[in-house]
C-alpha positions in Angstrom: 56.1 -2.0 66.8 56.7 -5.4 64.9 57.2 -3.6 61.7 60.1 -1.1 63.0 61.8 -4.0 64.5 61.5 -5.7 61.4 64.1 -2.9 60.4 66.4 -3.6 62.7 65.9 -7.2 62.8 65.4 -10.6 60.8 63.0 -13.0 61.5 64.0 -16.1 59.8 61.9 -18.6 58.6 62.7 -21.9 59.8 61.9 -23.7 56.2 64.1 -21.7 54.3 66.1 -19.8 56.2 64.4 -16.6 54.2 64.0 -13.7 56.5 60.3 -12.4 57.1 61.6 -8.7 57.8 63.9 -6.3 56.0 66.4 -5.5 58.4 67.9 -2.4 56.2 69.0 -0.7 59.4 71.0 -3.2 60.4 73.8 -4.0 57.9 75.6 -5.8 60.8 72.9 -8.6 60.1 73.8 -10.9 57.0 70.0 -10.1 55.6 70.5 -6.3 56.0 74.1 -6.2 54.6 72.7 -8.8 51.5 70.1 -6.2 50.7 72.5 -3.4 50.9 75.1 -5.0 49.0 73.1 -6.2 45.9 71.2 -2.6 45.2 74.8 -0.9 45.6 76.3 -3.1 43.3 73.8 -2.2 40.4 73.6 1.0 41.5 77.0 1.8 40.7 77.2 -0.2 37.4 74.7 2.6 36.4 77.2 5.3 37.0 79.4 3.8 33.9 76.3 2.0 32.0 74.4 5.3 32.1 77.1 7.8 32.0 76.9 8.6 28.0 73.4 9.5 28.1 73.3 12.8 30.0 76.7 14.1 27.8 76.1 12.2 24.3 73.3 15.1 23.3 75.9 18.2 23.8 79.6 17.6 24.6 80.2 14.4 23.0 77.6 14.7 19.9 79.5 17.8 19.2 83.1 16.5 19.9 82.8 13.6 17.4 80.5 15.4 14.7 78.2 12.5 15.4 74.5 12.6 13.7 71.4 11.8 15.2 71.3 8.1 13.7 74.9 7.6 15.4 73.7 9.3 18.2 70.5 6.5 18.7 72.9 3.3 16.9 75.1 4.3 20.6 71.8 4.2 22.4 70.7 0.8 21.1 74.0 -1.0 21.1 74.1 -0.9 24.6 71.4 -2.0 25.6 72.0 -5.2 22.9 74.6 -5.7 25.0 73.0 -5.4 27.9 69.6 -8.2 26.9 72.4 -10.6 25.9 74.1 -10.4 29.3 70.9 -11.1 31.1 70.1 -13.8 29.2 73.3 -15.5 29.6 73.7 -14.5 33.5 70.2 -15.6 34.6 71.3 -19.3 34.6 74.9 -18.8 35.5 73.0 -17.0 39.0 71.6 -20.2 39.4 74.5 -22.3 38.8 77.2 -19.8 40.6 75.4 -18.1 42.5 74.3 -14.0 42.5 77.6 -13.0 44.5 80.1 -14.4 42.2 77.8 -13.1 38.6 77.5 -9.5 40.2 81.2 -9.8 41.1 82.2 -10.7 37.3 79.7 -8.2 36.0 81.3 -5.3 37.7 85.1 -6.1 37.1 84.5 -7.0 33.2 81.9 -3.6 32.7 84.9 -2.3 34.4 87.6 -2.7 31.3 85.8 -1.0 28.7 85.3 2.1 31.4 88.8 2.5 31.6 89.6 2.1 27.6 86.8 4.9 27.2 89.6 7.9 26.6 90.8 5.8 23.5 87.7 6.7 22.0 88.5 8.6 18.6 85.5 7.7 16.7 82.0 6.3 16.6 83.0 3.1 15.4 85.0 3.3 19.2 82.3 5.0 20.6 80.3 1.9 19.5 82.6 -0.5 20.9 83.2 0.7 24.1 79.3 1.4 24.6 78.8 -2.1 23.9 81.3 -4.0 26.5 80.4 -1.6 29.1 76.4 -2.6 28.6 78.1 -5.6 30.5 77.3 -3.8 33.4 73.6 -4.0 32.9 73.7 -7.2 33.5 74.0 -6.5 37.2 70.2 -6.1 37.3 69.6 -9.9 37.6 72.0 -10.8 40.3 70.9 -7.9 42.2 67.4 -9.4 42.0 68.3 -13.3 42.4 70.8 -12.2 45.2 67.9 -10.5 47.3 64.9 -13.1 46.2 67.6 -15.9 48.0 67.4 -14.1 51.4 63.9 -12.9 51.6 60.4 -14.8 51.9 57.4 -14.7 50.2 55.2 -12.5 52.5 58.5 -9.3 52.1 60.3 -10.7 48.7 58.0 -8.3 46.6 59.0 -5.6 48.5 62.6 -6.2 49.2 63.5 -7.3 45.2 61.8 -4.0 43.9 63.1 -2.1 47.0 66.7 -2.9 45.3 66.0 -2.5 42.5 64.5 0.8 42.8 67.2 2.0 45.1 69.9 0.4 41.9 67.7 2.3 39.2 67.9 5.3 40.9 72.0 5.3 40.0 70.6 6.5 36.4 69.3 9.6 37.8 72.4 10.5 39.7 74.3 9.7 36.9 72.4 12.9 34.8 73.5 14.8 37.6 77.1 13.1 38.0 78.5 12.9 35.3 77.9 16.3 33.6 79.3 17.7 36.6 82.3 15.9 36.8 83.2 17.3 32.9 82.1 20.8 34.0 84.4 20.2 36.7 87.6 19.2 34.6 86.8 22.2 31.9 86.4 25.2 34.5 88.0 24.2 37.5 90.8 22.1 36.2 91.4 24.0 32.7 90.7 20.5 30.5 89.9 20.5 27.1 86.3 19.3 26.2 88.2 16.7 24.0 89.4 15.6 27.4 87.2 16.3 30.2 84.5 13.8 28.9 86.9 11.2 28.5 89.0 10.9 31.5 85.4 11.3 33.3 85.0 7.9 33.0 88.2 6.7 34.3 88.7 9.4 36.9 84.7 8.5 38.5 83.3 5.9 37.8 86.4 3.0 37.3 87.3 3.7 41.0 83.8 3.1 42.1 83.2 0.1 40.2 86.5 -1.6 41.2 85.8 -0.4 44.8 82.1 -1.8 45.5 83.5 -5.4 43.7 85.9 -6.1 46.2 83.5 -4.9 49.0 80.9 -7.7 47.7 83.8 -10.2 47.6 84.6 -9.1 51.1 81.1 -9.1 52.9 79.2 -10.3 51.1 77.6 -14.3 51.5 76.0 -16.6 49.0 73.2 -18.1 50.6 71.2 -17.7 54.0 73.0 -21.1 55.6 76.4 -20.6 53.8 78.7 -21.4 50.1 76.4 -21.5 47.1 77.8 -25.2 47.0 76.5 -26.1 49.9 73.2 -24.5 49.0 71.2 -28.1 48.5 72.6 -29.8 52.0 72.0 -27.1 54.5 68.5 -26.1 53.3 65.7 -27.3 55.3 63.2 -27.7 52.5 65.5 -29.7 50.4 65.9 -32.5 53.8 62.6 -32.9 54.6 60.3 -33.3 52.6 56.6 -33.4 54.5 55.9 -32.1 57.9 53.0 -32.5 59.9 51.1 -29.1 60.5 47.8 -29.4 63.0 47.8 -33.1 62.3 47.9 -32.2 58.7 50.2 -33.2 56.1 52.1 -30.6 54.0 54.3 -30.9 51.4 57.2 -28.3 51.3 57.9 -26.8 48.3 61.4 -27.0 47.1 62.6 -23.6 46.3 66.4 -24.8 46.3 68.0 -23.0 43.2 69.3 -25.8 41.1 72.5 -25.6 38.1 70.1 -25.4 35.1 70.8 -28.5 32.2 69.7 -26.9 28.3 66.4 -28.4 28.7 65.9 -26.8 32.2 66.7 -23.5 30.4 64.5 -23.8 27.2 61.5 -25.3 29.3 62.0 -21.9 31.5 62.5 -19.5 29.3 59.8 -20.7 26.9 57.0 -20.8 29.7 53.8 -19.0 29.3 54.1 -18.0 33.2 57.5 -16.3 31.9 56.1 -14.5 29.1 53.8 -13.0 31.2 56.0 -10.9 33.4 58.9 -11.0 30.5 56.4 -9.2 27.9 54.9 -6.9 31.5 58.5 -5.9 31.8 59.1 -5.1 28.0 56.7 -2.7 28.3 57.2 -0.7 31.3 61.0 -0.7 31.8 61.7 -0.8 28.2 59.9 2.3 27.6 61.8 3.8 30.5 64.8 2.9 29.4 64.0 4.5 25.6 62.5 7.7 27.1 65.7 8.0 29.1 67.3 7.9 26.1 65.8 10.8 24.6 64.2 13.0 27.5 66.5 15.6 28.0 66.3 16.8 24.0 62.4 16.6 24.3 62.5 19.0 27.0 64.7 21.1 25.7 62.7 20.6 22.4 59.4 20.9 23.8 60.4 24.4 25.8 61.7 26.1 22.8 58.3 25.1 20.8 55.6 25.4 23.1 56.6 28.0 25.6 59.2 30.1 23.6 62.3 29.4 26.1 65.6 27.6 25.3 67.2 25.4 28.1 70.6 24.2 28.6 71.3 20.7 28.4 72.5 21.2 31.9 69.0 22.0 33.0 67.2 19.8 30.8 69.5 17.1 32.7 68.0 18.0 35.9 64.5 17.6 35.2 65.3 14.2 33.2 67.1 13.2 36.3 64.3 13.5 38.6 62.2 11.1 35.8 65.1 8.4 36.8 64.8 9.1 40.3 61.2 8.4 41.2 62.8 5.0 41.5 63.9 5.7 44.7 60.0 5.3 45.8 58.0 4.3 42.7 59.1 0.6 42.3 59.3 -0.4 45.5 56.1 1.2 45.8 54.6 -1.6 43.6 56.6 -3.8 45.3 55.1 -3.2 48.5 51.9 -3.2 47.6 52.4 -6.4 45.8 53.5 -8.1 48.5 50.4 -6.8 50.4 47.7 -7.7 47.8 49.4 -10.9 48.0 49.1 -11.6 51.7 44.9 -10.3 51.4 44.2 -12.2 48.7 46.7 -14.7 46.7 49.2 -14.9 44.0 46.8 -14.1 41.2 46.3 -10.4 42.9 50.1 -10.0 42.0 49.5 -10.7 38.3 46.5 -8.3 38.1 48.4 -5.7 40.2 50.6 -5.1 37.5 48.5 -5.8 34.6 46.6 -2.8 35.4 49.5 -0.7 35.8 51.2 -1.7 32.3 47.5 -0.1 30.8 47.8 2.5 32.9 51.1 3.6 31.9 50.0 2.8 28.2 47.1 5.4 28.2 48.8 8.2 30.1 51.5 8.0 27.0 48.8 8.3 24.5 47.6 11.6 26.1 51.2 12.6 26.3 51.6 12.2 22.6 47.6 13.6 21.9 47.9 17.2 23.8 51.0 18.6 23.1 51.5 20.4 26.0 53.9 23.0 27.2 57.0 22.6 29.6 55.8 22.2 33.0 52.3 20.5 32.3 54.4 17.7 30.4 57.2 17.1 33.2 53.9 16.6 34.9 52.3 14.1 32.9 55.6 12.4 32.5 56.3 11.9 36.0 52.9 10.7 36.4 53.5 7.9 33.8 57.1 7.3 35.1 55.6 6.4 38.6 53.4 3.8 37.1 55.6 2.4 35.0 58.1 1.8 37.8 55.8 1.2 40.0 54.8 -1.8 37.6 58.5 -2.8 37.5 58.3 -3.7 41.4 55.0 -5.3 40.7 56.1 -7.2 38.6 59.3 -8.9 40.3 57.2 -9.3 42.9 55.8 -12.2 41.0 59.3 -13.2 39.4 60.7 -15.4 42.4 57.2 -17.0 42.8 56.7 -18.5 39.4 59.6 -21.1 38.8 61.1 -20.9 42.1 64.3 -23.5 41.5 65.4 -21.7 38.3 64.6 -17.8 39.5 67.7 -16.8 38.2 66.5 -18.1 34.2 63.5 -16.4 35.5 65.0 -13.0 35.9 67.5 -13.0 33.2 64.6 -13.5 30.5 62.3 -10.7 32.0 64.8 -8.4 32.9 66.6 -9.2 29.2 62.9 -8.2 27.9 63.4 -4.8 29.4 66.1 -4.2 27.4 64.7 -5.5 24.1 62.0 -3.4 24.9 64.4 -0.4 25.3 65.7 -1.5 21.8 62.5 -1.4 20.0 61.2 1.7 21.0 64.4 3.4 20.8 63.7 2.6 17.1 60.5 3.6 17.5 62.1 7.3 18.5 64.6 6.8 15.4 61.5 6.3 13.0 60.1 9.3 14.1 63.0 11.5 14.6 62.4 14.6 16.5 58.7 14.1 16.2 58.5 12.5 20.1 55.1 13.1 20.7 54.0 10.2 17.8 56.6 8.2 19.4 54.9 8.2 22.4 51.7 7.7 21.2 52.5 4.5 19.2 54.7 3.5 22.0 51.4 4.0 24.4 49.4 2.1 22.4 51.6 -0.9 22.3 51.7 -0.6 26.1 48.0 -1.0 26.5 47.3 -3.3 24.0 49.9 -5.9 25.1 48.6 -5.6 28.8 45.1 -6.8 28.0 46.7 -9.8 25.8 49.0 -10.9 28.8 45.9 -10.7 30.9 44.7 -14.2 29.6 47.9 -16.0 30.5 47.1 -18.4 33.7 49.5 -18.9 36.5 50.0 -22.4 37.1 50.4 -21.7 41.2 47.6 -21.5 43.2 48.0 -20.2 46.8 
């Protein structure tokens, strides 16, 4: 009974003002209509960020007379531009605030959408891929945002609950966005020249530019009020010991302060941050690479092994439904991160996810050792796609809990990790050309390997 009216209903914790629950049914509530808000907002930057992948392979490959290294440089450029604006919006979250950072992500990711019919060339193509990985960078607000309103004993759950709901836009986008184009060629009588550019404009521009004013609108800063008035009105930051059973306690401050450089460095550089930055490299970076690449390995993998050719169209489908375990996977880990936590302590969070980051890591390797046909591989791949996401919740579960005042630097590192993971193995792919099943393998063996090293990293908290 407590838990469904925890759906309905915050219970806010008089420290902190952080609810207990997760009221998602109740987006009348500030806590509810928070969560909502920061998982829509990324979730529609993926309709634009994410849009090129599903179409580059077929329409636009062939419309441009791009080759396969173009084809992957495209890939890999935007998610440069994506690790470089989580880098630099992790500490403007904490300065700003997440509200304002998703805001500005949205309406700048939102100018190179529009200019995408200008696109001639791939030197344009490259351009515009790069300023519209701007809207990548909605990731770590989306986090940050939803870490601010949530407690301990639910933030594992609610910051991969949003995030898995966000991730999921890259799955609808594979079915999206190749349906939009189809739409303009037979329904509307567009050229191919044109259908996959005014796409962009036509679908996801009006969405983008829709859900940023709606933030604007309804959304709030903080629990207690402005992001300026963050430090005054929290509890925690007032008093400073309380007596509990005739017991002092001190109260942790877990006020997000404006970040100086050496706040930043002294983050970013910590061996607590390395450990979920490096978890995070692995398991989201490799998602983001196989994204990359999934639809042509089906399509490769049932013409080889089982004698049938597929159309992108339903190769797009089944690497859609790899993007959507999302939905359920992360906050999966999330969940049960927050429940290892509450049975045991913050050191089951790290080892949660550690185990999951070797998982992942050896199902790969047996992807890329058995060659399998069509079905038994969309198999094994969904298997290693839910523990790989699942890992992803895991491991910002344990994000808002290691440097609590500067969460935002925090989340912009590990989250930036993802994507220089992404980068790396989508070179990884490019080495090996169409040869994914070595890809995988080396990519699987990284995986592993770099889970056991993270192991030995210590968490400074003890709870």
């Amino acid at each position: 009974m407590k838990f469904f009216q925890g759906l309905f209903r915050s219970d806010i914790n008089p420290l902190n003002n952080k609810s207990r629950t997760l009221p998602i049914l109740n987006p009348k509530d500030k806590y509810g209509r928070t969560f909502h808000l920061s998982w829509i907002g990324y979730f529609v930057a993926f309709i634009s960020w994410f849009a090129f992948p599903p179409l580059i392979h077929n329409i636009i490959q062939k419309d441009m007379q791009l080759t396969r290294a173009q084809v992957a440089t495209s890939n890999t450029i935007a998610l440069v531009s994506t690790l470089l604006t989580r880098f630099t919006v992790g500490p403007l979250c904490d300065k700003y605030g997440p509200r304002y950072v998703m805001v500005a992500c949205l309406l700048i990711g939102s100018i190179p959408t529009a200019l995408v019919p200008l696109i001639t060339n791939a030197t344009g193509l490259f351009i515009i891929r790069f300023f519209i990985g701007i809207l990548g960078g909605t990731f770590v607000p989306c986090q940050v945002w939803t870490g601010q309103f949530f407690d301990k004993n639910i933030v594992g759950f609610a910051t991969a609950l949003s995030a898995g709901f966000g991730n999921s836009g890259g799955g609808v986008t594979f079915f999206l966005m190749p349906a939009v184009v189809s739409s303009l060629i037979h329904d509307h009588n567009f050229s191919e020249y044109w259908a996959w550019r005014l796409a962009f404009p036509m679908c996801p521009l009006v969405i983008i530019l829709i859900m940023a004013m709606i933030v604007l609108i309804f959304g709030h800063d903080t629990p207690t009020g402005s992001w300026n008035q963050r430090i005054e009105s929290n509890p925690a930051e007032r008093v400073q010991m309380m007596t509990e059973l005739g017991t002092k306690i001190e109260l942790e401050d877990e006020t997000p302060r404006a970040p100086t450089f050496r706040d930043i460095v002294k983050t970013t550089l910590s061996l607590q941050t390395a450990l979920v930055a490096l978890s995070y490299f692995c398991t989201f970076g490799t998602e983001l690479a196989i994204e990359g690449i999934i639809s042509d390995f089906y399509i490769q993998t049932a013409r080889n092994r089982d004698g049938v050719i597929w159309s992108y169209t339903r190769a797009g489908y089944w690497a859609a439904a790899y993007g959507l375990l999302n939905i359920f996977a992360r906050p999966f880990g999330g969940f049960i991160s927050d429940v290892v936590y509450r049975k045991y302590s913050i050191i089951a969070k790290k080892w949660l996810f550690i185990v999951l980051v070797f998982l992942h890591g050896v199902i790969l390797i047996s992807i890329g050792l058995t060659n399998l046909k069509i079905y038994p591989l969309i198999c094994l791949m969904t298997i290693g796609g839910l523990s790989a996401q699942a890992a992803n919740g895991a491991i910002f579960g344990l994000v808002p809990l290691i440097h609590s005042s500067f969460s935002g630097i925090v989340s912009g590192v590990t989250g930036a990790s993802g994507n220089i993971g992404g980068i790396i193995f989508n070179f990884v792919f490019l080495l090996f050309g169409s040869n994914y099943l070595t890809a995988l393998c080396v990519i699987g063996v990284y995986c592993s390997c770099s889970s056991i090293i993270v192991s030995f990293i210590p968490l400074k908290k003890k709870e």
